[in-house]
C-alpha positions, 0 to 999 in steps of 0.5 A: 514486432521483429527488429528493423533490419539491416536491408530495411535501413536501406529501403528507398528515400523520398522527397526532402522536408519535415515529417510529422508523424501524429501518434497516441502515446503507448499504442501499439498500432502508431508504433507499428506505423511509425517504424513502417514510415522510418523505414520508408523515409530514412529521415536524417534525424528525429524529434520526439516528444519528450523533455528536451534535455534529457536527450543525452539518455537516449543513447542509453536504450541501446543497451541490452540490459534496458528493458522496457517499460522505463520512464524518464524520471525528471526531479527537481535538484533542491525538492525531489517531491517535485517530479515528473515522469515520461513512461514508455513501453515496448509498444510505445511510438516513441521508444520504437523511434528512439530504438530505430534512430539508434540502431541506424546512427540517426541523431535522434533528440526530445523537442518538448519544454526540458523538465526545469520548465515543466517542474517549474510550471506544475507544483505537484507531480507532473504527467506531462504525456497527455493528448491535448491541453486539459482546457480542450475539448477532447479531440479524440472524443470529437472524432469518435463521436463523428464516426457514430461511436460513444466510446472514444477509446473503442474508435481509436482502436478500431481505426488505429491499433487493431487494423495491422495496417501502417500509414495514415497520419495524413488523414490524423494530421488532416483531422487534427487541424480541422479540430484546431481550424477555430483557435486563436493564436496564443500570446505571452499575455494568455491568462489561462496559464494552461493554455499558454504552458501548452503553447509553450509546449509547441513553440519550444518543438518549433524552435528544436526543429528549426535548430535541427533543419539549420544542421548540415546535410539534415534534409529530412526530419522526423517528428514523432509527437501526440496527434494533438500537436501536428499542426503546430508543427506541420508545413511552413513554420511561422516566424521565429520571433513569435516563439522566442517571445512565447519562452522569454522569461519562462520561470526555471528550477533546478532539475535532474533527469535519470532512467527509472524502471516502469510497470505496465500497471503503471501504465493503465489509465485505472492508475490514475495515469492522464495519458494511459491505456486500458490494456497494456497487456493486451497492447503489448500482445498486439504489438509483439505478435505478428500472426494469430493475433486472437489465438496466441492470446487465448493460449496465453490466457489458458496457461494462466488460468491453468498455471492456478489449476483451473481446467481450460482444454484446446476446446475452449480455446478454439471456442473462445476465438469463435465466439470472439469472431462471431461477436466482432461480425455481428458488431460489424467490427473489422476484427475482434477486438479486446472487448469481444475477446473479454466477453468470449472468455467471460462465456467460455474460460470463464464459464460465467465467472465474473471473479474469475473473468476480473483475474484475466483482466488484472492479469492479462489485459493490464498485467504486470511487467516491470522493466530494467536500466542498466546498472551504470544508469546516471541515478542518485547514489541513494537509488545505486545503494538499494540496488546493490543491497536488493541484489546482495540481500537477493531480494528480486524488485517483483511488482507482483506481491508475494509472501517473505518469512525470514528467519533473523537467525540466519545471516541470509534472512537477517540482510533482507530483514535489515533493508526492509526495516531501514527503507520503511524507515526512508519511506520507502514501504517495500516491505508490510509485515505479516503476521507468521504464526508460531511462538517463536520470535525469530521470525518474521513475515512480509508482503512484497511488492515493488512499485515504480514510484519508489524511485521517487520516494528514494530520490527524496530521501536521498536528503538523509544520506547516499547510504540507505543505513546512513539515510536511515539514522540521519531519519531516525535521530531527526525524527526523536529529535523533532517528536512532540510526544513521547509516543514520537520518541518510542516510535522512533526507537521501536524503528531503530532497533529492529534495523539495527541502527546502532549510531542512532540508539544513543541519540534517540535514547537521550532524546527518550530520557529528556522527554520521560523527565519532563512529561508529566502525563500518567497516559502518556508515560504509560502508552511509551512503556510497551513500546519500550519493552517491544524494543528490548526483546527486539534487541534480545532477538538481533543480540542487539545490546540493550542495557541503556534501553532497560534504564529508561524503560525502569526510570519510566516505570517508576514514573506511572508508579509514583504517579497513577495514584492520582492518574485514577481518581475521578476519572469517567467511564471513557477514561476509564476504560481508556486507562484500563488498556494502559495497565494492562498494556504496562502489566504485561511489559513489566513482565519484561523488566526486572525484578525490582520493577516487578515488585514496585509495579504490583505494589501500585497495582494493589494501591489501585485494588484496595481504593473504594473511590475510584471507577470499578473497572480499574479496581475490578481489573487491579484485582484480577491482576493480582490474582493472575500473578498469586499476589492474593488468594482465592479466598481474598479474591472472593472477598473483595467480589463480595464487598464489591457487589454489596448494597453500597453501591449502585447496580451499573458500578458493580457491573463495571467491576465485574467487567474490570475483574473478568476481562476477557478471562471467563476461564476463571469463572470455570475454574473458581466455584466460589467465585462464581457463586458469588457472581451467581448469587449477586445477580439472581438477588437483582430487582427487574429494574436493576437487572435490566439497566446491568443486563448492557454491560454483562453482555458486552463482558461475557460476549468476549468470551468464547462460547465453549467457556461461556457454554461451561459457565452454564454448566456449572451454574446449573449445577448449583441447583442440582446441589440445591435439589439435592441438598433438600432430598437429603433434607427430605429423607432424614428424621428425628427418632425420638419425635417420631416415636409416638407416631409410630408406636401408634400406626403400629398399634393399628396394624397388630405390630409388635 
C-alpha cells in the first residue's frame, strides 16, 4: 500500500461527530479501508484499541528504524512471567492508523484497559487482541454461516480483505449490532468475570472518548477498534456514571510497557496466537501489492523455490494463476483467493508435491519476517545488554534457524560462544549445540533461531542482573547454592565454566566441596565425576584455570574408591547395569585426573574383578577394564573367563559376565583366539535348555556389535573346525612302523614283493 500523501491529507472534511471504524485485527483489507476513510474524514483525533497507557509509544513508530512487525510488550514490574502483548503488523489496521495520525500531526491514543488491569485480570500471558469475549458465540462464524459459508475465516476474506475495495464499516456496525441486539446490560456485580473484564473493556473506550470530545477544537473522532465493539461505542453514549461504577475499584499491579520486535510466524493463528491469521505472509502480499495481485505472488513463490534449485519457468507461472482464475470462477469466487492460489501451486510448482507444497505454505503464506525498534526504545537494560553483545558478537537476531561453527580460538568466534553459553544460562535458549564432527575440541556448533518471546524471558531474567555476565553469575551461584543434589551442583558448574564466569567458579566450587563431603551416596558421587572432568577440559579449551576444579574432582574420586566396595554388593540386575554405566563413565573421566587418581581408581577396579559375590556384569565389565588399560594379561584374562564360565554357577550369571567383560567391544573376541575359544567352548558345551534361557542376553550382547565384527567373529570360529579337520587328517595320515611291519611283510608276500 503506498504512503498517504501530502494532497491526501488534504482531501475533503465532513460532517463533525465520532466515527467508528470496525476492523479484524491484522487484516490487510481493514487496514486499506481504514486509511481510505482517514483520509476522507481528517479526523481531529484517533482512538485505538490498544493498552491505554502505552500511548506515549506511539510517537515512537515514526522513526525509521521501526519496522513492523512489533508488538507492544506490557510486563508486570514485580513478576515479568506476567505479560501481555499487542502485535502489529504492516497490514495491521491499527498501525495504518498509528502511521497516518502520526505523519499528519493528529493526536493519536490507545482507548483500551492500561496493562495494570489487564495483567491484574489474567494470571498467565495475556492475548488481549481477540474479536470478542471467549464466553460468545462467535460473531464472525454467525455471519458466515448466514452467507451459506462454513468456513468463517474463507467469508471474511472473501467480503473484506481480497475484494480491494474501501468502506463498508456501516454494513460491519449494522451486523454487529444485530449480533448484540439480545444482550443484557453488564452490571459491577456480573459474576462471569469474563464478561464483566470485557465490559470493562468498553466502558474504559467510552470514558477515553469522552475525555477526547471534551478536548478543544476535536469535532471529529476516529475509532479504530475490533468489529466486536462498535456498538458499545457507536452513536449516543450512555451516562458516564454506568462507566465509572464498571471501573471503581479494578484490581491493579504495577506494569511496565515497552516496543519489542514480532514475527509474522508469531502472527499466525497455528502459533496458538487467540487473534491471528492463517497467513501473514499472504497478508502482507495483499496489503503492499497494488496491481497483479496473484501474479507478483506466484513470482515470489517461483524465485523461493528456485533459490532451493527446484526448475519452475515463466510457464508455470502463467499456469498456475490460470488454474487459480479458473478454480475461483468455477467456485463462483469474486477473485482468487488464497486457497485456490495453494491448490493451483499444489498442481503445477508443485507438481503434486505435498512436502513441497507445505514449504511454500511455511515459507510464503506465513513466512518469517522479523521486525525492528529503534535502539534508543525505552527496554529493560538487560534487553540494551543482549542487543549491544548480539551487534558486537555480530550475531544477526534471524527467526529463521541456521547452522553456527565457531572456532574458541579465535576471539571472534569465542564472543558469540560466551553470549550463548550465558543466555542459555538466563534461559534465554538462542542457541541448541550441535554436534560438529571433528577430533578437535576447539570447535563448537549451534542452531540459531530467534523468537520474539525471548523478550519475555529477558525481562524476567532481568532479576539476576542489568548485564547478561552479571545476570548469568548471580543464576549460576544461586542455582549451586539451592541444588538438591550434586548433580544440580556439577550442573551449574558445567555451565560456568564454558561461559567463562570466572566470579562464580569459587562459589559453585565451594558449594560442590560442601555437597561432595556430605553425600554419602556411591551413584550419586559417581554420576557428578564426568561432569567434573567435562568441565576441566572445557577449562583446558578457553585456557580457563582449573586447578581448584582438579582438587574436588580428586577428593570425589577417593570417595567412589573408598566406597564402591560396599556401592556393589547385592545389588540386582537393574542396579547392576545402572551401576555398570557409572564405572564406565568414571573410568573414562580418570583418564582426565592425575596419575595418582589413575593409580587408586584401578586398584578398586580390581577389587571389583578379583570378587566371586558380586553381579557378573560388574566383574565381568572390572575385568575388561583392566585388560583394556594392560592392568593384566591376556593370559590372566583368560583365566578369569574360564573360572567364570565353570560349573559353579547358573547359565544366565555367566552370561551376564560375558556381557560385562564384552561391552560393545567385539574387536577383542577378533583379535584374542584364546579367548574366544573359551567363549566358544563354553557355549558349544551348553544343554538345550540352557542355551535357550542364555540365548536373550547373547544377543542383546553381541547386537551391539557391528556386523563386519560380528561377521569376522564367525570367521574365526569357524576356522576352528578347519584346525579340528585338520588336526585329525594329519592324525589319519600317521602311523606306527613297527605295528605296521607284520602286516606289510604279509600283503607283500602276497604280492611276490621283496
Amino acid at each position: 500500500m503506498p504512503p498517504t500523501t501530502d494532497e491526501d491529507l488534504r482531501a475533503p472534511v465532513v460532517a463533525p461527530g465520532t466515527y467508528v471504524l470496525g476492523i479484524r485485527h491484522h487484516g490487510p483489507g481493514s487496514a486499506r479501508a481504514v486509511l481510505g476513510e482517514l483520509d476522507r474524514i481528517r479526523p481531529d483525533a484517533v482512538l485505538i484499541e490498544g493498552p491505554a497507557d502505552a500511548s506515549d509509544l506511539i510517537a515512537a513508530i515514526a522513526d525509521p528504524a521501526m519496522t513492523p512487525p512489533v508488538a507492544l510488550l506490557g510486563y508486570a514490574a514485580d513478576d515479568p512471567s506476567r505479560a501481555a502483548f499487542w502485535p502489529f503488523a504492516e497490514f495491521s489496521p491499527e498501525w495504518q492508523a498509528m502511521r497516518w495520525a502520526t505523519r499528519a500531526g493528529v493526536p493519536v491514543e490507545f482507548c483500551d484497559l492500561p496493562t495494570s488491569l489487564v495483567l491484574a485480570h489474567h494470571a498467565g500471558p495475556v492475548e488481549p487482541n481477540r474479536e470478542l469475549d471467549p464466553t460468545r458465540a462467535d460473531p464472525i462464524g454467525r455471519l458466515a454461516a448466514v452467507a451459506g459459508y462454513s468456513d468463517p475465516e474463507r467469508w471474511w476474506d472473501d467480503v473484506v480483505e481480497t475484494r480491494g475495495e474501501t468502506g463498508g464499516f456501516e454494513a460491519i456496525a449494522d451486523a454487529m449490532t444485530a449480533l448484540r441486539d439480545d444482550e443484557t446490560p453488564v452490571e459491577a456485580d456480573e459474576p462471569n468475570p469474563e464478561r464483566l473484564h470485557e465490559a470493562r473493556r468498553e466502558a474504559h473506550m467510552r470514558q477515553v472518548l469522552r475525555k477526547i470530545l471534551k478536548a478543544p477544537g476535536t469535532e471529529r473522532v476516529v475509532i479504530v477498534c475490533g468489529a466486536w465493539h462498535v456498538p458499545a461505542v457507536s452513536g449516543k453514549l450512555p451516562p458516564a456514571v454506568a462507566d465509572t461504577r464498571l471501573l471503581k475499584g479494578v484490581p491493579k499491579v504495577g506494569s511496565r510497557v515497552a516496543w519489542v520486535p514480532w514475527t509474522h510466524s508469531r502472527l499466525a493463528s497455528a502459533s496458538g496466537y487467540a487473534a491471528g491469521v492463517i497467513s501473514p505472509g499472504w497478508y502482507h502480499h495483499l496489503f503492499a501489492t497494488t496491481d497483479d495481485v496473484v501474479v507478483r505472488w506466484l513470482i515470489h513463490q517461483a524465485n523461493l523455490l528456485r533459490d532451493k534449485d527446484i526448475d519452475v519457468s515463466s510457464a508455470h507461472i502463467i499456469e498456475t494463476a490460470r488454474l487459480a482464475d479458473a478454480l475461483a470462477l468455477m467456485r463462483h469466487r469474486p477473485l482468487a483467493g488464497l486457497a485456490e492460489i495453494n491448490e493451483a501451486t499444489l498442481s503445477v510448482m508443485c507438481q503434486g508435491d505435498a512436502g513441497l507444497a507445505d514449504l511454500m505454505y511455511r515459507e510464503a503464506v506465513i513466512g518469517e519476517r522479523l521486525g525492528g525498534v529503534p535502539d534508543d526504545a525505552p527496554v529493560v537494560p538487560l534487553q540494551a545488554d543482549v542487543t549491544a553483545a548480539a551487534k558486537s558478537a555480530r550475531l544477526k537476531m534471524d527467526p529463521v534457524a541456521r547452522e553456527l561453527v565457531v572456532d574458541l580460538r579465535k576471539p571472534a568466534d569465542k564472543a558469540k560462544s560466551l553470549l550463548l553459553h550465558r543466555l542459555a544460562i538466563i534461559g534465554v535458549p538462542w542457541g541448541t549445540p550441535v554436534e560438529v564432527r571433528g577430533t578437535g575440541t576447539f570447535k563448537e556448533g549451534w542452531t540459531l533461531a530467534w523468537r520474539p518471546e525471548f523478550v519475555v524471558d529477558v525481562v524476567m531474567a532481568s532479576v539476576w542482573g542489568t548485564t547478561v555476565r552479571a545476570a548469568a553469575t548471580a543464576k549460576i551461584v544461586d542455582q549451586a547454592g539451592r541444588g538438591e543434589s550434586l548433580g544440580d551442583v556439577t550442573a551449574a558448574l558445567e555451565a560456568a565454566l564454558p561461559a567463562e564466569l570466572v566470579d562464580a567458579v569459587p562459589a559453585v566450587l565451594s558449594a560442590l566441596a560442601d555437597r561432595v563431603a556430605v553425600d554419602h551416596d556411591v551413584a550419586q558421587l559417581m554420576s557428578a565425576l564426568p561432569a567434573l572432568g567435562r568441565a576441566r577440559r572445557y577449562g583446558d579449551v578457553r585456557g580457563t584455570d582449573t586447578g581448584a576444579l582438579g582438587e574436588v574432582a580428586s577428593s570425589l574420586l577417593l570417595r567412589i574408591c573408598i566406597g564402591i566396595p560396599g556401592a556393589v554388593s547385592n545389588l540386582n540386575d537393574d542396579a547392576a547395569r545402572s551401576l555398570k554405566e557409572h564405572v564406565d563413565a568414571v573410568h573414562e573421566t580418570v583418564a582426565l585426573l592425575s596419575d595418582d587418581d589413575r593409580t587408586r581408581w584401578t586398584a578398586a577396579v580390581r577389587i571389583v574383578a578379583d570378587r566371586t559375590d558380586v553381579n557378573g556384569l560388574l566383574v565381568g565389565r572390572a575385568t575388561r577394564l583392566l585388560l583394556d588399560g594392560d592392568h593384566i594379561d591376556t593370559a590372566d584374562a583368560a583365566a578369569r573367563v574360564r573360572l567364570a564360565l565353570s560349573s559353579g554357577a547358573t547359565p544366565t550369571a555367566k552370561a551376564q559376565w560375558i556381557e560385562g567383560f564384552l561391552g560393545d567391544g567385539g574387536l577383542l573376541l577378533v583379535h584374542d583366539r584364546e579367548l574366544l575359544a573359551v567363549l566358544d567352548g563354553w557355549l558349544t558345551g551348553l544343554t538345550e535348555q540352557d542355551f535357550t534361557d542364555v540365548l536373550p542376553l547373547l544377543r542383546r550382547t553381541f547386537g551391539l556389535f557391528d556386523r563386519s565384527v560380528r561377521r569376522n567373529i564367525g570367521n574365526r570360529v569357524s576356522s576352528f573346525d578347519q584346525d579340528h579337520s585338520r588336526q585329525n587328517a594329519d592324525a589319519a595320515n600317521t602311523f606306527d612302523a613297527e605295528l605296521a611291519a607284520p602286516a606289510v611283510a604279509t600283503i607283500a608276500a602276497l604280492l611276490g614283493l621283496p
